[in-house]
Structures are given as structure tokens and as C-alpha cells.
DRENDO-1510 file (C-alpha; in Angstrom, 1 decimal, always signed):
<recs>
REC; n; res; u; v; w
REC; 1; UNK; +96.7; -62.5; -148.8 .
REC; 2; UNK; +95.4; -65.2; -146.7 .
REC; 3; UNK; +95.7; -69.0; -148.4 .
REC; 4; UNK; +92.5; -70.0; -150.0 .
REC; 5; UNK; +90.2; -72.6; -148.2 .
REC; 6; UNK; +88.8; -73.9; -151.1 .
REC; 7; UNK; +90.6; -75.4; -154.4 .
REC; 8; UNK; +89.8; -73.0; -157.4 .
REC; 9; UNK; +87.6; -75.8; -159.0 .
REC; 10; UNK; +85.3; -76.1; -156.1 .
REC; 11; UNK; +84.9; -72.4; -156.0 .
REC; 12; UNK; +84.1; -72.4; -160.0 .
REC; 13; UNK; +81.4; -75.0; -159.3 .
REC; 14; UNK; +79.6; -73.3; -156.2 .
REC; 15; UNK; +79.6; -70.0; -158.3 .
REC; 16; UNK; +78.6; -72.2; -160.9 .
REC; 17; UNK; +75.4; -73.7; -160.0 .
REC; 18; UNK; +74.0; -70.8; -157.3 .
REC; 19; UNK; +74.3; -68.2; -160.6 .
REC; 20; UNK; +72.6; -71.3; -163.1 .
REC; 21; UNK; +69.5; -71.3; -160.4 .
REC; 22; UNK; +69.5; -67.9; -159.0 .
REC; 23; UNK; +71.0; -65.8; -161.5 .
REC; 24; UNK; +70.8; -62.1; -161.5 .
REC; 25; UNK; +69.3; -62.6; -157.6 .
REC; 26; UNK; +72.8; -63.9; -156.7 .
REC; 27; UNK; +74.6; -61.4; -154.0 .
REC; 28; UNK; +77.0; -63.6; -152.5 .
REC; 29; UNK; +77.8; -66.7; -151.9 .
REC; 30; UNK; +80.2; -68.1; -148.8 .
REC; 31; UNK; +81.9; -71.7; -147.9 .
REC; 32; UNK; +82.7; -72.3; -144.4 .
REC; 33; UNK; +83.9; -74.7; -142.5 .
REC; 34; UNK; +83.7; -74.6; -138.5 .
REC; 35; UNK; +87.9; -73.2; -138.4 .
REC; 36; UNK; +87.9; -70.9; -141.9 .
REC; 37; UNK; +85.3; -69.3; -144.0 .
REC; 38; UNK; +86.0; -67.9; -147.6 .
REC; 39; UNK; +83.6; -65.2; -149.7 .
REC; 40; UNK; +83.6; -67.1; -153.0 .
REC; 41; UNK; +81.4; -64.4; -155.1 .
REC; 42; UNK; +80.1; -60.9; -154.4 .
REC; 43; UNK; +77.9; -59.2; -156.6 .
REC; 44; UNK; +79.9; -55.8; -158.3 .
REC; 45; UNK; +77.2; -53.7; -156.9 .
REC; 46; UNK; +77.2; -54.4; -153.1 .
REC; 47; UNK; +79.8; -52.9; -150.4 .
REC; 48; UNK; +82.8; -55.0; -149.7 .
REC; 49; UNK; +82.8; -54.1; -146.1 .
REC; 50; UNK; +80.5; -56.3; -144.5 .
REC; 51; UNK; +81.5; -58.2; -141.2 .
REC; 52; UNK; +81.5; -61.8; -142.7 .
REC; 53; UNK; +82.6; -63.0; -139.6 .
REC; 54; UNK; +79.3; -62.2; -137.9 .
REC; 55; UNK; +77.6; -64.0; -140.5 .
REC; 56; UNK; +79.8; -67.0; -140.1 .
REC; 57; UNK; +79.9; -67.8; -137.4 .
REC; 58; UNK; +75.7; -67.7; -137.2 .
REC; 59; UNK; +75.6; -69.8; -139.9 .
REC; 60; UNK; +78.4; -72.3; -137.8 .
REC; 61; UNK; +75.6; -72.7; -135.5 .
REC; 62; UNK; +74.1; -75.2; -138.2 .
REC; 63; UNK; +77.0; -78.2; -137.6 .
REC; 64; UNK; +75.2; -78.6; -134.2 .
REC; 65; UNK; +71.6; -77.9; -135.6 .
REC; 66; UNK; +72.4; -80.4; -138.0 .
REC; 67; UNK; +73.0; -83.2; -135.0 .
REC; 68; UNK; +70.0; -82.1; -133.1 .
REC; 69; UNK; +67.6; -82.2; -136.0 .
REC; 70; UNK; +69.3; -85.5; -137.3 .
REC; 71; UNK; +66.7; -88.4; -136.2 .
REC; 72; UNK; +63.7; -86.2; -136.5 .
REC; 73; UNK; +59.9; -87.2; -137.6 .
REC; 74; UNK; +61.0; -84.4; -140.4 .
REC; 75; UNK; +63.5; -86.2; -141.9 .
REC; 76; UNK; +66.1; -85.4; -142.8 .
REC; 77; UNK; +68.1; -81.4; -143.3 .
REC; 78; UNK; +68.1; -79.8; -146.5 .
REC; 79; UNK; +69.2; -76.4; -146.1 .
REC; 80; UNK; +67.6; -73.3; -143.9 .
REC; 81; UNK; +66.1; -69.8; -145.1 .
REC; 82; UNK; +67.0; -66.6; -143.0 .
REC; 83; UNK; +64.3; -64.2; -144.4 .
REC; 84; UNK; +65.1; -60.5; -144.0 .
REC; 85; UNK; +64.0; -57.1; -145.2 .
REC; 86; UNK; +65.7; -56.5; -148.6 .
REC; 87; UNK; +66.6; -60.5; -149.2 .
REC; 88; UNK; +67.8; -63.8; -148.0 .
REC; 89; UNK; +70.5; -66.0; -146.2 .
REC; 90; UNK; +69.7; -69.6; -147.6 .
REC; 91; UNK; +72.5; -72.3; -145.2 .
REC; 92; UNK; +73.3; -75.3; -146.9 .
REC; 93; UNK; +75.4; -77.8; -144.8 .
REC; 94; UNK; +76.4; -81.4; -145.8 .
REC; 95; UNK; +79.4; -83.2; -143.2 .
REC; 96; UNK; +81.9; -80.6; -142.0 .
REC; 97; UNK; +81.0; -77.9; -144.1 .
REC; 98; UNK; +78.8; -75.6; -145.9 .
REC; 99; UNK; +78.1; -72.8; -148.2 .
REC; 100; UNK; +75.2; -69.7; -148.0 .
REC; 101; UNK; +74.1; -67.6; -150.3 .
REC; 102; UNK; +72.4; -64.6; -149.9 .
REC; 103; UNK; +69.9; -63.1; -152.0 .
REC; 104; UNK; +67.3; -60.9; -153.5 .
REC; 105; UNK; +64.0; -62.0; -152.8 .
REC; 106; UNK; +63.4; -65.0; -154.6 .
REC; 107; UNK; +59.9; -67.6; -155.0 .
REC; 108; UNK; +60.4; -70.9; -153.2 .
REC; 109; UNK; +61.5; -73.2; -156.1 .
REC; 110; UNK; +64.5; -71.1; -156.3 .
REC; 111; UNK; +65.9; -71.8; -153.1 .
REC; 112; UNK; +64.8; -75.6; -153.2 .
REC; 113; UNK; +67.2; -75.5; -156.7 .
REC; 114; UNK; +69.7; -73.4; -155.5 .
REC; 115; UNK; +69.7; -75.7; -151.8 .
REC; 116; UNK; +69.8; -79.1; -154.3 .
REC; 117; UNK; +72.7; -78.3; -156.5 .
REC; 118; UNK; +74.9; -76.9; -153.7 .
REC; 119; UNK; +74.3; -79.9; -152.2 .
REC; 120; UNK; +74.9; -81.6; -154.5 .
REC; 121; UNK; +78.9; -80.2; -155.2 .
REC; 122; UNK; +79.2; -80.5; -150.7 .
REC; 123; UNK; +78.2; -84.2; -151.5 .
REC; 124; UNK; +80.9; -85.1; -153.9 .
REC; 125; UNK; +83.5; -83.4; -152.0 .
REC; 126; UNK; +82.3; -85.4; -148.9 .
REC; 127; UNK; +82.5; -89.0; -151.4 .
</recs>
């Protein structure tokens, strides 16, 4: 098995806080960074064979969305929503790396809170 990319305590906190504000919506949850990538949850129900690699390297794309958005009228990023079919990506990027989750669907307010706290834990890795 392949070294792990994040320290177990990091991992704890990400699963953490994205099951405290999504809960039973939770289907998985990824940290990346733009060399490595590590699946830090997957919900018991779902198939274990999907091509994360795809998905990584999509959600990569954000480091440079991240500098093109940067001194925007906006303000400043948050996180981004990928809606699909059957649930969501939500991206949350902070420095040189960054976590998504996907999901059932879930109301608004949930992915603000779920966007906030992972955030949050990217933030004082960063500090």
C-alpha cells in the first residue's frame, strides 16, 4: 500500500466536520494536492471502483481557477458545486491543496457549512 498523503489526524478532522454538517448525505470525501490525491471516506454502500483519478484531476483544475478568480469584483473563492443527476461534487481549495466531497442532494446551507468547516481545517494546516 501506497504511503498516506495525509497525517491520520487531518484525515479524522476532514471526516470529522463533512459527517457533523452533512451527515447521512456524506458519500465520500477526497484531499488532493496538485502531485497526490487520497480517498479519506467512502460511504459502505457505494462501489469501490470508481476512477478517482478522473475526478482528481478535474477538481486540480481549481489551483489555477483559484488565481484567475483571485482579484475579482466577487470576492473572494469559497468552494464550487458540480451538480449532477443523483448528487454533488462540492471543491473546497485553500493554498496548495484541497478536499471534495461528494454527495446526495443536499439544500444550500449544507454545502455553505460543509464548504466553511473544511475550510476551516485547509486553513490551519496552511497557518
Amino acid at each position: 500500500m501506497a504511503p498516506s498523503t495525509v497525517s491520520d489526524g487531518l484525515a479524522d478532522e476532514l471526516s470529522s466536520v463533512c459527517r457533523t454538517a452533512i451527515g447521512d448525505g456524506l458519500r465520500s470525501i477526497t484531499y488532493f494536492t496538485a502531485d497526490d490525491h487520497e480517498q479519506l471516506y467512502l460511504r459502505e454502500d457505494l462501489e469501490r471502483d470508481a476512477d478517482l483519478n478522473r475526478f482528481v484531476a478535474n477538481e486540480r483544475l481549481g489551483f489555477t481557477s483559484q488565481q484567475t478568480y483571485g482579484d475579482s469584483e466577487l470576492g473572494e473563492y469559497e468552494f464550487t458545486i458540480r451538480v449532477f443527476e443523483w448528487g454533488y461534487v462540492t471543491r473546497v481549495i485553500v493554498g496548495d491543496h484541497g478536499v471534495y466531497v461528494t454527495t446526495d442532494p443536499l439544500n444550500m446551507n449544507e454545502f455553505h457549512e460543509v464548504a466553511t468547516a473544511i475550510r476551516s481545517v485547509l486553513s490551519d494546516v496552511d497557518g
